[in-house]
C-alpha positions in Angstrom: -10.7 16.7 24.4 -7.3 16.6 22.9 -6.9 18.3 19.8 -3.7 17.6 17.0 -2.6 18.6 13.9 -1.0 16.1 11.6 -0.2 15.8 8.1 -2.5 12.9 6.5 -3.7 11.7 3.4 -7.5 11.1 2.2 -7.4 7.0 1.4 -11.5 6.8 1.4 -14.7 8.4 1.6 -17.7 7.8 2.2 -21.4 9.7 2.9 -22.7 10.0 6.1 -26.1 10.8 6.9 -27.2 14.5 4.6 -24.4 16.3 5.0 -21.4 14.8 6.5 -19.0 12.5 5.5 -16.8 9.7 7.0 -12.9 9.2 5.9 -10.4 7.1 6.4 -6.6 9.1 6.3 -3.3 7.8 6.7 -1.1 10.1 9.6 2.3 10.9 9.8 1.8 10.3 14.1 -1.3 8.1 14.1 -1.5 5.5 11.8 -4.4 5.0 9.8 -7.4 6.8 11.5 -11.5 6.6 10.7 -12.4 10.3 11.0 -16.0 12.3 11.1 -16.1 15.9 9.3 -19.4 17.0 10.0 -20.8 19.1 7.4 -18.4 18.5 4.7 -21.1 18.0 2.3 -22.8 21.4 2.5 -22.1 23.7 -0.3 -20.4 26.0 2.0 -18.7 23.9 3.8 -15.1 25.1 5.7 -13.5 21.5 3.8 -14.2 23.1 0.2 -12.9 20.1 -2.1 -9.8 19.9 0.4 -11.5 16.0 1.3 -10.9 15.0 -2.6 -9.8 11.3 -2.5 -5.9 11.3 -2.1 -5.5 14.7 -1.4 -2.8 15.3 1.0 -2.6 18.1 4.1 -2.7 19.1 7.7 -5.8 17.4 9.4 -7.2 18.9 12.7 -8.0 15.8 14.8 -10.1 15.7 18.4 -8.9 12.5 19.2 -10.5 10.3 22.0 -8.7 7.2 23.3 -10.6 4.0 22.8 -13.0 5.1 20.1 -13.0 3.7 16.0 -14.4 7.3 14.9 -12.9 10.5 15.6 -13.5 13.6 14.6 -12.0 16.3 11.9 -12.6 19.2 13.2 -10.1 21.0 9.8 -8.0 19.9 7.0 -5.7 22.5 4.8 -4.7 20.6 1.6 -1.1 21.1 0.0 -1.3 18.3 -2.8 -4.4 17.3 -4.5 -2.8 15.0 -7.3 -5.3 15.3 -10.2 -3.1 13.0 -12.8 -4.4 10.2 -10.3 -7.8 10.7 -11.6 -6.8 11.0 -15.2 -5.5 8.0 -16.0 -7.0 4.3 -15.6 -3.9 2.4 -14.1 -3.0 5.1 -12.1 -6.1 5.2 -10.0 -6.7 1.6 -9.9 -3.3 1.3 -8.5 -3.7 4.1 -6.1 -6.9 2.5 -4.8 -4.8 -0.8 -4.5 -2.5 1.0 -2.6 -4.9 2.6 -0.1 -6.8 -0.4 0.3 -3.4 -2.3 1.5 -2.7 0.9 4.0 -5.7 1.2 5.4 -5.0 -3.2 6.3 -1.7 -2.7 6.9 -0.8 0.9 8.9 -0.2 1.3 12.9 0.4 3.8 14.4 4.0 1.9 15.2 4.9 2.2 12.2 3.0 5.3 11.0 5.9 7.9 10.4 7.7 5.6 8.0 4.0 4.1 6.4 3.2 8.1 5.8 6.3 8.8 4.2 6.3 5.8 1.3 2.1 6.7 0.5 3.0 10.2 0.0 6.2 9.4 -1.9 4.2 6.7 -3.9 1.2 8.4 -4.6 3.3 11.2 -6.0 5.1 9.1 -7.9 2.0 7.5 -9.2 0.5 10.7 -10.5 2.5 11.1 -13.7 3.4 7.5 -14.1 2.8 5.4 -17.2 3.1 2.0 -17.9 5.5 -0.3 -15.6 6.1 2.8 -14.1 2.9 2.2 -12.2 3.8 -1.5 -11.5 7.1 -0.5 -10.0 6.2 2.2 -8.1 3.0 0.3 -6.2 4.5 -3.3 -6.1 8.2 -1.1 -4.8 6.2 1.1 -2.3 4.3 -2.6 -0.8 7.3 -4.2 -0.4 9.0 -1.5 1.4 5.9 -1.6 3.9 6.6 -5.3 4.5 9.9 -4.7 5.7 8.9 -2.2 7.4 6.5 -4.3 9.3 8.9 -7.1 9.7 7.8 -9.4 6.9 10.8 -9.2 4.7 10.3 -12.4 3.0 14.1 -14.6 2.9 15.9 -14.1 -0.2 19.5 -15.5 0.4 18.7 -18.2 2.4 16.4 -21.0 2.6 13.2 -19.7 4.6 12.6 -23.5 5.9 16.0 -25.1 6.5 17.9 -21.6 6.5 21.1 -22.8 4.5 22.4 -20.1 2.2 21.0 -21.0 -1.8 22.3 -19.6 -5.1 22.4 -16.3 -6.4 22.2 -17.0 -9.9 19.6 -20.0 -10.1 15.9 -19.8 -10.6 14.1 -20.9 -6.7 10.8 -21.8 -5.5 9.0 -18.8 -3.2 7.1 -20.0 -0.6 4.6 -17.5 0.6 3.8 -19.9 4.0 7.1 -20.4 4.8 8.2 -16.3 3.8 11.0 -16.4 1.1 13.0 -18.6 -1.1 13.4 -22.7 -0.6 16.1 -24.4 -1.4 16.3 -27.8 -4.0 15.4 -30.1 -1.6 12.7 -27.9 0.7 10.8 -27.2 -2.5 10.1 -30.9 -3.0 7.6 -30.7 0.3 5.9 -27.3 -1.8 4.6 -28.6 -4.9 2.5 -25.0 -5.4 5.6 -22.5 -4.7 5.8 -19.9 -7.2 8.9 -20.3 -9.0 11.4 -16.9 -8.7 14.2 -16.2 -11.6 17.7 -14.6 -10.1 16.1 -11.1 -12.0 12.7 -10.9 -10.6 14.7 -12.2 -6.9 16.8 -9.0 -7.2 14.3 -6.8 -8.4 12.5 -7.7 -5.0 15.7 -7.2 -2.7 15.9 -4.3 -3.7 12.1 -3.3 -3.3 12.6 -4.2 0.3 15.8 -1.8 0.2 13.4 1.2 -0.5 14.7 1.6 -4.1 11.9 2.2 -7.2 13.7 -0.3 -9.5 11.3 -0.6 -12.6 10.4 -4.0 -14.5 11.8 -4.5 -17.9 7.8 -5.5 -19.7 4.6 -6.0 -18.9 4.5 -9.8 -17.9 7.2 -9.0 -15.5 5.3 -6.7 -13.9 1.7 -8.7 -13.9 4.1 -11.6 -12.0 5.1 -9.2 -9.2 1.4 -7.7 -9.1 0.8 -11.7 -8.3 3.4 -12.8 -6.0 2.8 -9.4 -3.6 -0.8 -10.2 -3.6 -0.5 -13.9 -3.3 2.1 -12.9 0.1 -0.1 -10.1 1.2 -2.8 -12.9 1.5 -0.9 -15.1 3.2 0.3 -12.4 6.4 -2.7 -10.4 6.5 -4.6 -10.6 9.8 -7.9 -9.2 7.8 -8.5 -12.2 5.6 -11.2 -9.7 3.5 -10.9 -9.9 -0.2 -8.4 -7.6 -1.7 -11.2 -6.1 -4.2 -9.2 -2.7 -5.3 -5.9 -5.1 -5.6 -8.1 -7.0 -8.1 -9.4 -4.1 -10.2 -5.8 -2.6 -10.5 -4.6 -6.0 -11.9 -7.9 -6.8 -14.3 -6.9 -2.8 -15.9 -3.4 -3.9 -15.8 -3.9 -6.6 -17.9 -5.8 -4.7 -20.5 
């Protein structure tokens, strides 16, 4: 049985039978993988509280080809995050996040997946405000280019002519990016997308955490990721943590 060490990240829990538990972690090598550690709810268990939602380590994994549960044989934490629990907005958005991973993550794309949740969830634990907006909406969008779903910004994503820098577009979600004048006349219900919040975006996809300027701003980009993410997900599911994050957003 082949066993690996990775580092991962603890994006769910959940109980499993008396005294075990079942997780879902997010893996610099392996994508996003459902693991077993057996035992981890006695109270001397070899986990401790290294399992805490969001903590962040080296897992021990007995991996077996073909199978949805694994098992965790170990896990030696080195980040535990507790500001995530300590504020509101930033656990709501933290559980956004996770659930969009745990959709979202390959193992294709798993070094470069691992490396914007740890640098997000990071970020997220002393955040405030748009902070949090930025850094969740930035992180999403840097995942979709990732995955090849950079939505078309300079050009017209149906007729593919160049369009205007400067002038307020329509943003198809079907058709992935910006129409042009006379494209947006066959999508009445295209969101429409100002220059600022077009170049805020660009350079989301670039990897950069460029912050919003107020709160409407940022509820708008909460919207437009989630209305996209719906439109490319495979998993049609409900995005129910999305929703909670943007219900305390708006409070």
């Amino acid at each position: 049985m082949p066993s690996v060490a990775t580092d991962a990240i603890v994006l769910h829990a959940q109980t499993y039978l008396e005294s075990s538990r079942i997780l879902r972690l997010i893996t610099r090598e392996h994508g996003v993988q459902s693991v077993l550690a057996r035992g981890a709810r006695r109270p001397k268990s070899r986990f401790g509280a290294a399992l805490d939602l969001f903590t962040e380590g080296t897992a021990q994994l007995e991996l077996r080809p073909g199978r949805d549960l694994q098992t965790l044989t170990a896990f030696e934490a080195r980040r535990v995050r507790p500001g995530l629990a300590a504020d509101l907005g930033r656990f709501t958005a933290a559980a956004a996040l996770s659930e969009v991973w745990q959709r979202l993550v390959t193992e294709e794309h798993a070094p470069v997946a691992y490396e914007l949740a740890a640098r997000a969830l990071e970020g997220l634990a002393t955040a405030d405000g748009s902070e949090i907006v930025a850094i969740t909406v930035g992180s999403l969008w840097a995942l979709v280019a990732e995955l090849g779903l950079t939505p078309s910004l300079e050009s017209c994503a149906s007729c593919h002519e160049p369009v205007p820098a400067d002038e307020t577009l329509a943003f198809s979600h079907a058709a992935g990016g910006v129409l042009c004048g006379r494209c947006a006349r066959h999508a009445p219900g295209a969101r429409r997308l100002p220059p600022s919040a077009r170049a805020r975006l660009a350079s989301w996809l670039g990897g950069a955490v460029t912050p919003v300027e107020h709160e409407a701003e940022g509820r708008a980009h909460q919207r437009l990721l989630r209305e996209f993410l719906g439109q490319h997900l495979v998993d049609a599911r409900t995005l129910r943590a999305w929703a909670a994050w943007e219900q305390a957003s708006a409070v």
